[in-house]
BALOTI-163365 format. One line per field, with one value per atom (N, C-alpha, C): residue number from 1; atom name; x, y, z. Coordinates in steps of 0.001 Angstrom, whole numbers. Example, Ala and Ser with C-alpha at 12.3 -4.5 7.8 and 13.67 -1.06 7.14 Angstrom:
<sites>
num	[1,1,1,2,2,2]
atomo	[N,CA,C,N,CA,C]
xx	[13190,12300,13200,12850,13670,12900]
yy	[-5690,-4500,-3300,-2250,-1060,30]
zz	[7800,7800,7800,7080,7140,7870]
</sites>
This chain:
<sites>
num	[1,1,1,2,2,2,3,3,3,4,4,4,5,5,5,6,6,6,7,7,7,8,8,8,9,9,9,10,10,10,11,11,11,12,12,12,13,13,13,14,14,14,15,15,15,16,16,16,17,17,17,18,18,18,19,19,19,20,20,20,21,21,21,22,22,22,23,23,23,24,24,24,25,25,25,26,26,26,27,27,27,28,28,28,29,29,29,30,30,30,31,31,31,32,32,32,33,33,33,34,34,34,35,35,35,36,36,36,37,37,37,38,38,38,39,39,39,40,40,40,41,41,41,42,42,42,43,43,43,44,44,44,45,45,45,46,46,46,47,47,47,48,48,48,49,49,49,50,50,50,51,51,51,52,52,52,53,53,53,54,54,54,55,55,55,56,56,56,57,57,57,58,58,58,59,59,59,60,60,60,61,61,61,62,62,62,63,63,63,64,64,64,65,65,65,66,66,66,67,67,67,68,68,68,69,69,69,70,70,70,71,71,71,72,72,72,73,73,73,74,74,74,75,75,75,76,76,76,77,77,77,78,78,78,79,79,79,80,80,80,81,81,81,82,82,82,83,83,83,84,84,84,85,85,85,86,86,86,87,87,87,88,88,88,89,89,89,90,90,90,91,91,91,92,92,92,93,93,93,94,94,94,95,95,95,96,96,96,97,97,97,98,98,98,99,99,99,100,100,100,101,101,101,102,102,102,103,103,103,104,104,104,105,105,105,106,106,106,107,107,107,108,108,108,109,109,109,110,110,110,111,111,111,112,112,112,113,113,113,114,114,114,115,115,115,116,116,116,117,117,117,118,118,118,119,119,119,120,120,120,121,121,121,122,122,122,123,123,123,124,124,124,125,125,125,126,126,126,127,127,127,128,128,128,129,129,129,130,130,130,131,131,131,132,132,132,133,133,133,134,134,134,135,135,135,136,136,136,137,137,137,138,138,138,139,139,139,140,140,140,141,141,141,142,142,142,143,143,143]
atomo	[N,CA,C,N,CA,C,N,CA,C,N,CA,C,N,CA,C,N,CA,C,N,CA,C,N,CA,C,N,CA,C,N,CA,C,N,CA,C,N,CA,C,N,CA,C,N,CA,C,N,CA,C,N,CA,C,N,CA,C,N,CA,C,N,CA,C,N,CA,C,N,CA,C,N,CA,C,N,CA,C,N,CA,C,N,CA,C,N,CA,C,N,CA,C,N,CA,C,N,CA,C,N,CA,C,N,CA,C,N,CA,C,N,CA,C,N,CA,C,N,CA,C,N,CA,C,N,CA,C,N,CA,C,N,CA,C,N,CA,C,N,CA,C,N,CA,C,N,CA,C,N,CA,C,N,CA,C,N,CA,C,N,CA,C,N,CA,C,N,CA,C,N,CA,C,N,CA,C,N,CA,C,N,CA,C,N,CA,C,N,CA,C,N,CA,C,N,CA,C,N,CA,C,N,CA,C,N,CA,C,N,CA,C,N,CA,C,N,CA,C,N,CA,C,N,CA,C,N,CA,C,N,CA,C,N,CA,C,N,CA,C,N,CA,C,N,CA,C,N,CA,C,N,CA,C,N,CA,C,N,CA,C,N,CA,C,N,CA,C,N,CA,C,N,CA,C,N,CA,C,N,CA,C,N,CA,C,N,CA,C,N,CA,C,N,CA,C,N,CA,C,N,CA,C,N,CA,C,N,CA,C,N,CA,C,N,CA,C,N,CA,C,N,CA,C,N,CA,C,N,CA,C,N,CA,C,N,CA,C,N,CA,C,N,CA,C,N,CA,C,N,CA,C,N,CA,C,N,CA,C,N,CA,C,N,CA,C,N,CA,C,N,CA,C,N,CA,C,N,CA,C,N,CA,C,N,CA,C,N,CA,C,N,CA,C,N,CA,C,N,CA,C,N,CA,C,N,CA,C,N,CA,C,N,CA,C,N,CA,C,N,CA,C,N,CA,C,N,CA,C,N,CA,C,N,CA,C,N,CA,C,N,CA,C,N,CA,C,N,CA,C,N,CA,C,N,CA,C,N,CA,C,N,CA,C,N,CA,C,N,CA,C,N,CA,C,N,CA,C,N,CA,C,N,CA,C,N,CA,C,N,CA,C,N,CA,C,N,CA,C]
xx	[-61951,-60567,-59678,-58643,-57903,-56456,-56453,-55241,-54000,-52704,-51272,-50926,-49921,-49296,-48685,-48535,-47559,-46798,-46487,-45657,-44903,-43163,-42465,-42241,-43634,-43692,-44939,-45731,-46484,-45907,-45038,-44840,-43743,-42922,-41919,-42969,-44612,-45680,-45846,-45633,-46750,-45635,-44108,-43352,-43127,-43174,-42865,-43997,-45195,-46111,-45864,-45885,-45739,-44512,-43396,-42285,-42427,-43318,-43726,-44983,-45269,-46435,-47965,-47836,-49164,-49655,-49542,-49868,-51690,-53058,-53958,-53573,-54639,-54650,-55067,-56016,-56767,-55794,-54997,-54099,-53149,-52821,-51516,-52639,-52336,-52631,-51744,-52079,-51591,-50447,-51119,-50794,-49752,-49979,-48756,-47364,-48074,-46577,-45902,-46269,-45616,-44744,-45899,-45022,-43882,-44164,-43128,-41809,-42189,-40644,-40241,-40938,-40362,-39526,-39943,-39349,-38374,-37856,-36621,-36033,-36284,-35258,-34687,-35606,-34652,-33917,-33926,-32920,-32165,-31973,-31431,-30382,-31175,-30577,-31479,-31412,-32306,-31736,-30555,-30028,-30654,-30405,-30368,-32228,-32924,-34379,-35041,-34367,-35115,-34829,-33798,-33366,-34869,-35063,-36296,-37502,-37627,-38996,-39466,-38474,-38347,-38505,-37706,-37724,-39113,-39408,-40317,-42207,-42044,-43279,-43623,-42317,-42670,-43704,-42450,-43066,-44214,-44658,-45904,-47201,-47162,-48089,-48172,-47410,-47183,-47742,-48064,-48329,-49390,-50342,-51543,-52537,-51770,-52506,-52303,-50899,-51260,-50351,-49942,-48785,-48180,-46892,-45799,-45532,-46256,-46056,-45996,-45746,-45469,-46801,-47873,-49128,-49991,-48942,-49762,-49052,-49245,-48038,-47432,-45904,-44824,-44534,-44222,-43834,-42387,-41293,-39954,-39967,-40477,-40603,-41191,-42201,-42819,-42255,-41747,-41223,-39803,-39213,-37730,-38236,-39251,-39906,-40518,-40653,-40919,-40463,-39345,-37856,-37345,-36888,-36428,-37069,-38485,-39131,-39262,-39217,-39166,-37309,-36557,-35256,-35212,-35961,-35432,-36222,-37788,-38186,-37472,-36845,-35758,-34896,-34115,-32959,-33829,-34562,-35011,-36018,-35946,-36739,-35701,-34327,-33258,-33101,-33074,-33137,-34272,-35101,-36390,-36057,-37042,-37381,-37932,-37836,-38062,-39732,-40766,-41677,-42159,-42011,-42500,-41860,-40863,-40912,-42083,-42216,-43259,-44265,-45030,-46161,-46183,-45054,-45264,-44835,-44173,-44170,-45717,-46304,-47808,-48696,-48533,-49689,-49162,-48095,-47206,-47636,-47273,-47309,-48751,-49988,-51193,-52048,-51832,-52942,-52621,-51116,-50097,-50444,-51901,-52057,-51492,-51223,-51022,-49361,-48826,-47381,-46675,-46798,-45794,-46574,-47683,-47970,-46682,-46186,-45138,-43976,-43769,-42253,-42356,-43439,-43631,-44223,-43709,-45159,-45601,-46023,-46457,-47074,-48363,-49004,-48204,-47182,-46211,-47117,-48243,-48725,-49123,-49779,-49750,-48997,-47494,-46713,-45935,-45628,-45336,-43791,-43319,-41574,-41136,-41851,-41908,-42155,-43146,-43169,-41915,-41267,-40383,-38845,-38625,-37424,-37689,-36665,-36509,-36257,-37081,-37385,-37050,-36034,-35961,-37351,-36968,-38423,-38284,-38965,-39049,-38891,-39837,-40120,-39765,-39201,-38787,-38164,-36806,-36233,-36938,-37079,-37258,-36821,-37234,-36490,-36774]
yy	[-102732,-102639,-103439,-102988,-103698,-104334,-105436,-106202,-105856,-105813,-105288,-106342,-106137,-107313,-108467,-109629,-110674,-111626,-111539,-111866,-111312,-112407,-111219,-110730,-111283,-110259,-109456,-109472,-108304,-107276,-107487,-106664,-105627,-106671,-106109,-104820,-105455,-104690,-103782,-103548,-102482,-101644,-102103,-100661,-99783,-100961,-100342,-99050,-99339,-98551,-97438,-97637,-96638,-95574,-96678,-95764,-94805,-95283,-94753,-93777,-93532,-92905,-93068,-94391,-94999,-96146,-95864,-96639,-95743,-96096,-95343,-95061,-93624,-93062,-93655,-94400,-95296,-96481,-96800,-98102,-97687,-96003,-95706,-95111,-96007,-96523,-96607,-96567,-96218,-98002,-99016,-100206,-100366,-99492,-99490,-98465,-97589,-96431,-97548,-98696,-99443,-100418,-101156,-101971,-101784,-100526,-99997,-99509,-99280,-98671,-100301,-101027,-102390,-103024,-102649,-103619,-102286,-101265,-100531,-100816,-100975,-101365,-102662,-103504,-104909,-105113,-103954,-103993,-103204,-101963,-100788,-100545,-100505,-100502,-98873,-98850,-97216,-96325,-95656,-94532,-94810,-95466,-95327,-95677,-95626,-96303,-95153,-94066,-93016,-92086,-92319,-91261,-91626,-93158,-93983,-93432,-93480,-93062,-91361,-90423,-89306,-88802,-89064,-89188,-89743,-91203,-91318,-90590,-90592,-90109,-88596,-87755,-86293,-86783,-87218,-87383,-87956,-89109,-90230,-88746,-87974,-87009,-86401,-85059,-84371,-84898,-86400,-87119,-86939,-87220,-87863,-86357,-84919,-83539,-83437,-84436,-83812,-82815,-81515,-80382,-81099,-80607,-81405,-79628,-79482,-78064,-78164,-77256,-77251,-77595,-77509,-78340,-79554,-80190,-81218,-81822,-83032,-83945,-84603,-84987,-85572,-84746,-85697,-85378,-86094,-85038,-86100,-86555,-86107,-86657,-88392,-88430,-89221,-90430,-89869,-91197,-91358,-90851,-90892,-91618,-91393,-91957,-93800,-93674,-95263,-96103,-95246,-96101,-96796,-95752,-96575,-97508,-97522,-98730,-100051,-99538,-101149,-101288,-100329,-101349,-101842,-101406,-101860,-103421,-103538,-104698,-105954,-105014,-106073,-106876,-105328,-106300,-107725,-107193,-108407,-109098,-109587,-110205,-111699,-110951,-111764,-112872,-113718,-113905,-114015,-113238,-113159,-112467,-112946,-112750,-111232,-110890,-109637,-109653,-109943,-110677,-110950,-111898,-112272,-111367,-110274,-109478,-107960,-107628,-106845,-106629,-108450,-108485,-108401,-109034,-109238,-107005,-106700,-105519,-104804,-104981,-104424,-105100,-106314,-106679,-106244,-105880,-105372,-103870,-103240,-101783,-101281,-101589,-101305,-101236,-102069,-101539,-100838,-99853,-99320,-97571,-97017,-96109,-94965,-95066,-94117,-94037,-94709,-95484,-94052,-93060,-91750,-91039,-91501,-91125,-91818,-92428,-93417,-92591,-91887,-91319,-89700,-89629,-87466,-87036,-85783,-85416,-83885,-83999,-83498,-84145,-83706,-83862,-83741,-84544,-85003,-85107,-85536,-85491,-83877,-83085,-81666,-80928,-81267,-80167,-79532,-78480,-78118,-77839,-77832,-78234,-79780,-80705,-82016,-82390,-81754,-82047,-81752,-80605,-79990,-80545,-81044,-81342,-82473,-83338,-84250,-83567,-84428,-83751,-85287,-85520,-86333,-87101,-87895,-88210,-87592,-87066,-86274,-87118,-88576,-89139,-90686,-91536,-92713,-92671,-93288,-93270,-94745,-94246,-95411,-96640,-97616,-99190,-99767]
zz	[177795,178225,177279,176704,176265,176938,176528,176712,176885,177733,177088,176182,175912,175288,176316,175979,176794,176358,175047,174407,173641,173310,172645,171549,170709,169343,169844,170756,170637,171675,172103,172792,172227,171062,169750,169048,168632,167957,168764,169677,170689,170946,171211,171158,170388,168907,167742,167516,167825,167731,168448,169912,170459,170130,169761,169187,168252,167136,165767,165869,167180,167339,166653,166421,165625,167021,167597,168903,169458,169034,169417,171152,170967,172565,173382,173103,174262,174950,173860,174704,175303,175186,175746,177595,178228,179555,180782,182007,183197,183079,182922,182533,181160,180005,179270,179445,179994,180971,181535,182205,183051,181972,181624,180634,179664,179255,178147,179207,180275,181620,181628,182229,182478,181111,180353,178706,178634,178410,178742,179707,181062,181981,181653,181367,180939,180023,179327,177550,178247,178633,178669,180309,181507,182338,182914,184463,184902,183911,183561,182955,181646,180743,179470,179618,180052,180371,180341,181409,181920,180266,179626,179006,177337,177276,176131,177095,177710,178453,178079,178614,178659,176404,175774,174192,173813,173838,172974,173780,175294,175918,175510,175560,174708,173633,172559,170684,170965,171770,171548,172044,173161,173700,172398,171768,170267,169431,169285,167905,168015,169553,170263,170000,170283,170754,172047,172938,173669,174164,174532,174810,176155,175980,177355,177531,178798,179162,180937,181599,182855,183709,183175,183396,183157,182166,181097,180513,180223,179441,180427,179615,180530,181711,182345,184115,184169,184485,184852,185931,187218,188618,188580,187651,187608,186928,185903,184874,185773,185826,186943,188293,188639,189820,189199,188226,188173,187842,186978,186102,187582,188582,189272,190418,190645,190972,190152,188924,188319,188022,188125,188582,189584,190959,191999,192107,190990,190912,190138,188763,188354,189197,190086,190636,191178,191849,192970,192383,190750,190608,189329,189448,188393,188806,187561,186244,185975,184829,184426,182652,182058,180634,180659,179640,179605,179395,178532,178464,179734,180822,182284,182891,182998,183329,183410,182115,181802,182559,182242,183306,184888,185062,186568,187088,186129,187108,186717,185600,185786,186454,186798,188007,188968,189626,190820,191361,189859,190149,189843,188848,188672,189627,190514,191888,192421,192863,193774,193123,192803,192039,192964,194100,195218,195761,195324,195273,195968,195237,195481,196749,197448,198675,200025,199447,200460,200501,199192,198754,199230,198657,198916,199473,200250,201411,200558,199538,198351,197786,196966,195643,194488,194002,193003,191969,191281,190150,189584,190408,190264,190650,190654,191185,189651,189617,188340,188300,189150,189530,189251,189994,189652,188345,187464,186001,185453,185697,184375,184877,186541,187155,188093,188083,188930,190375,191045,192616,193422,194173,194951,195608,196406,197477,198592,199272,200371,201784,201451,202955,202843,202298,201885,200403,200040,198982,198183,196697,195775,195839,195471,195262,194276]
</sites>
């Protein structure tokens, strides 16, 4: 298993990578989806977060082999669905470093693998509407 980053030059290294699509497949992880949403929300804000998430997760899949198709790849339900859980962890977690931010929302959110069972009374990871369009929550709103 590898490490995320937790500091703020590796975590400077690890976006850059991921940005540049030289980031290997193996580290791009359920644990770095998180980290890389959390280090955009704290620079960026939900809007401009969802919009870095959505851009570089296409290109980083494309670089990787992998197709962003209505079956596979990026999911907007999903990334829209977590942008705004880790704002709603920001708000309620200010004043925090972006850095101790990071982590604390991946020890937060990494065990929570079921998280969108709370929000949808749907299978949201295989829904193929939910991949290509933002789909509200059905049964409790985000925080």
């Amino acid at each position: 298993m590898t490490l995320l980053p937790s500091t703020e030059p590796e975590i400077e290294d690890f976006l850059a990578a991921f940005e540049g699509c030289t980031l290997p497949k193996v580290r791009w992880t359920h644990g770095a989806h998180l980290l890389t949403g959390a280090c955009y929300v704290h620079a960026l804000g939900e809007h401009a977060a969802i919009d870095q998430m959505r851009t570089y997760v296409r290109r980083y899949n494309e670089s990787v082999g992998t197709q962003n198709t209505e079956t596979s790849g990026y999911h907007e339900t999903i990334t829209i669905a977590w942008i705004k859980l880790l704002t709603g962890l920001l708000r309620r977690s200010q004043p925090i470093e972006r850095a101790a931010f990071a982590t604390l929302a991946v020890e937060h959110f990494s065990p929570q693998r079921d998280i969108f069972k709370r929000h949808y009374d749907f299978d949201l990871v295989s829904s193929r509407q939910a991949r290509l369009q933002w789909v509200e929550p059905t049964l409790q709103p985000l925080d």
